[in-house]
N, C-alpha and C positions, 0 to 999 in steps of 0.2 A: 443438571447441566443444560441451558440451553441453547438450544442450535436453529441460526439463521441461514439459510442459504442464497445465491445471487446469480444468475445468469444475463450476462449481458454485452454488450460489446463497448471497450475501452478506446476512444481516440483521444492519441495526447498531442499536445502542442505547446511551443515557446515564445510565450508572449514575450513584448514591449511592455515597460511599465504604462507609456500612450496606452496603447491594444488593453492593456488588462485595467485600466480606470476608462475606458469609452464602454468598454464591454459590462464593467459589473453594473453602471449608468443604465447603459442599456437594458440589462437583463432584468430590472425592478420589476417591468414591467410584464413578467412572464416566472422568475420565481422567485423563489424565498429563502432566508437564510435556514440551515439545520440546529436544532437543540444546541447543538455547542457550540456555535458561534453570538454568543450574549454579547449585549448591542451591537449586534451586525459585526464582531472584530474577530480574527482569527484566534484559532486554539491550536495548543500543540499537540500534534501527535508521536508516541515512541512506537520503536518497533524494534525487533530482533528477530532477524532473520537466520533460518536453521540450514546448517550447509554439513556436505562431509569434509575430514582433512584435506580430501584434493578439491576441496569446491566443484564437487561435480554438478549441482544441480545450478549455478551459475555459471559454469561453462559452456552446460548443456544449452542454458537459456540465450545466452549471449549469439550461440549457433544458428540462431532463429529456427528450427527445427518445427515442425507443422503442430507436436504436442507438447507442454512444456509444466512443470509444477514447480510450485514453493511452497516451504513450509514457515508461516512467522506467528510470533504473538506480539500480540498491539494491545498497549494502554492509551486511554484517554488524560491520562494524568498520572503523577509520580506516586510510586506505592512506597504507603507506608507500614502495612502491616503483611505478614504471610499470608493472608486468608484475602485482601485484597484483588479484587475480580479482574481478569485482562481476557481477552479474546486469542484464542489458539487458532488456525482457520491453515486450510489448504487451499491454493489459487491453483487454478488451471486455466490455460488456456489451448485449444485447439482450433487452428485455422480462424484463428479473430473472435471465438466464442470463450468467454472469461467466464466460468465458472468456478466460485466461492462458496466456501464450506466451513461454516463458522461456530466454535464453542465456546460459550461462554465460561472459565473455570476461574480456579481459585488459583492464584499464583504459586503455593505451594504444591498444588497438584499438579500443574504444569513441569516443575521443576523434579516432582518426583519421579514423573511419567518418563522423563527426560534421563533421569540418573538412573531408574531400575530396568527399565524398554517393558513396564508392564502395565496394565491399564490400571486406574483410581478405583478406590473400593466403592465409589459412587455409580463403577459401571453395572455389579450387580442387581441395584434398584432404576436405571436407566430404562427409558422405553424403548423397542427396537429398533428406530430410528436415531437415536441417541446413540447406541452402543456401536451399532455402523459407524458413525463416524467415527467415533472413539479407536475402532479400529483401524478404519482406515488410517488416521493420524498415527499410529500406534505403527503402522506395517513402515509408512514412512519413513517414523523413526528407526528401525529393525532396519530395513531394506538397503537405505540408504548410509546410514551409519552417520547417525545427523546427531549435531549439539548447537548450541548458539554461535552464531557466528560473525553475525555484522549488526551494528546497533544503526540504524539510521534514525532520525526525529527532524522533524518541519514546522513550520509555522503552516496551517492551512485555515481558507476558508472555502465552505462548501454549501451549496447550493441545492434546491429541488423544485421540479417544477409545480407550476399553481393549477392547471388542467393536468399534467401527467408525473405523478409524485415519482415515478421510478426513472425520470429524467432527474439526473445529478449532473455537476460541475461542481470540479473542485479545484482550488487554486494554491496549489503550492511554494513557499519561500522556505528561505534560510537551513538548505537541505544539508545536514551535518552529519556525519556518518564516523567510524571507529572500529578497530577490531581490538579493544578491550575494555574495561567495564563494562560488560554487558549485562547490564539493569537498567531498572525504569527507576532508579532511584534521585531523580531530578536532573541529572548532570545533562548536560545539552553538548557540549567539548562535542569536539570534532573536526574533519575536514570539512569543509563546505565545497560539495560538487555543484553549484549550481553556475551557470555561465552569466558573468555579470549583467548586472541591468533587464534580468528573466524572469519572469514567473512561468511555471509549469502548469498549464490548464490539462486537464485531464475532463472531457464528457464522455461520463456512461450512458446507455442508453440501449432499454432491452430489445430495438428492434431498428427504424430506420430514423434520423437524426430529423427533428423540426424543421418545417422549407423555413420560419421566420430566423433560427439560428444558423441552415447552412450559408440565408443569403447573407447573412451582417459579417461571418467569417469571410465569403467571399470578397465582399466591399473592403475590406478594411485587409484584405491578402494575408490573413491567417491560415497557413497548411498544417499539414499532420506531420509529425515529428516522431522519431522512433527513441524517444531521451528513457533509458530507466535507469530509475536510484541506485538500483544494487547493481546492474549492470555497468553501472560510470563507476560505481564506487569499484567494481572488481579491475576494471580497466586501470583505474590509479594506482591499485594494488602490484598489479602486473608489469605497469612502465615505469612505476617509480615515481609517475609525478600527480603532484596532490593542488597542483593550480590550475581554478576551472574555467577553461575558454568557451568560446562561440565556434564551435565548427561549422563547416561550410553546410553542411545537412540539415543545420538548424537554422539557418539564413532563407 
């Protein structure tokens, strides 16, 4: 099993389709597209986000509360076999610091992990850093009393920088979300929470933001936006309504 980790701070924002073709123009100049984005075009992402019956860990979130965790696993593409590889991962954040905690497993392991609350028989040859997470993901599940619970999947394309590689940007569309089938079995069906005419930029970045990228945001009056997936999607859940506007917040 292997395990990535990430520390770093997330600002998001809602572009204009303008804002989001002056910017990717712009940004040739500074970075490069990621592995999955072949001839420069986006790829889909799936995701299934792990919640309890009361949705507490998205209630929790939406409170804005100073610490906050998720539990999801993300494919890069539609599985087709049991043994097919997805990412398991715990996000955290506290006080604007996002730290990620990533495994790489096998979808049946995932799934078994899931239905027994007991770790994979992979975790006895695990190295000790391996098997930490393992439990920690593990107590999550226990603690919370978590199962699948919301499928979200997007069109993105993502970005890294050419002097400082752990500078990302990623661009988000056609954000589609569901609380049934929850697989990566190709299906894309869903609502679509995204507010017409948006793209969702998202820059990571492990420490204070580039002067060359905060002035081009500034120039062109791109601010930070509080927009999140699972959190608009639990909002529709809650009001009933599943048509995605432009609130004022995001203006």
């Amino acid at each position: 099993m292997a395990i990535t980790v990430f520390k770093r701070y997330e600002k998001k924002y809602l572009l204009t389709l303008e804002q989001y073709e002056a910017l990717r123009v712009f940004l040739a100049d500074y970075m490069r597209y990621d592995k999955y984005c072949l001839n420069d075009k986006s790829y889909k992402l799936y995701n299934i986000y792990f919640d309890s019956p009361t949705n507490e860990l998205i209630r929790t979130s939406v409170s804005k509360p100073p610490y906050k965790e998720k539990l999801r696993m993300r494919s890069y593409f539609p599985l087709r076999e049991a043994d097919d590889k997805v990412f398991f991962e715990i996000k955290k954040k506290y006080k604007g610091v996002v730290t990620k905690r990533r495994a790489t497993m096998k979808y049946s392991e995932v799934m078994e992990m899931v239905r027994t609350r007991q770790l994979p028989p992979s975790y006895e040859t695990a190295s000790y850093f391996d098997r930490q997470v393992e439990k920690e993901i593990l107590r999550m599940l226990v603690n919370y009393n978590l199962r699948p619970a919301v499928y979200i999947s997007y069109d993105r394309v993502a970005m890294f920088g050419i002097d400082d590689p752990e500078l990302r940007i990623t661009f988000d569309k056609e954000i589609y979300t569901r609380r049934t089938n929850l697989t990566f079995d190709g299906d894309t069906s869903g609502y679509d929470i995204m507010p017409p005419e948006r793209i969702l930029m998202e820059i990571k970045i492990p420490n204070a933001m580039p002067l060359w990228l905060a002035r081009f945001l500034s120039e062109h009056k791109i601010f930070n936006s509080s927009f999140s997936k699972y959190g608009k999607e639990y909002e529709y859940l809650v009001t009933g309504v599943h048509t995605p506007e432009l609130e004022e917040e995001y203006v």
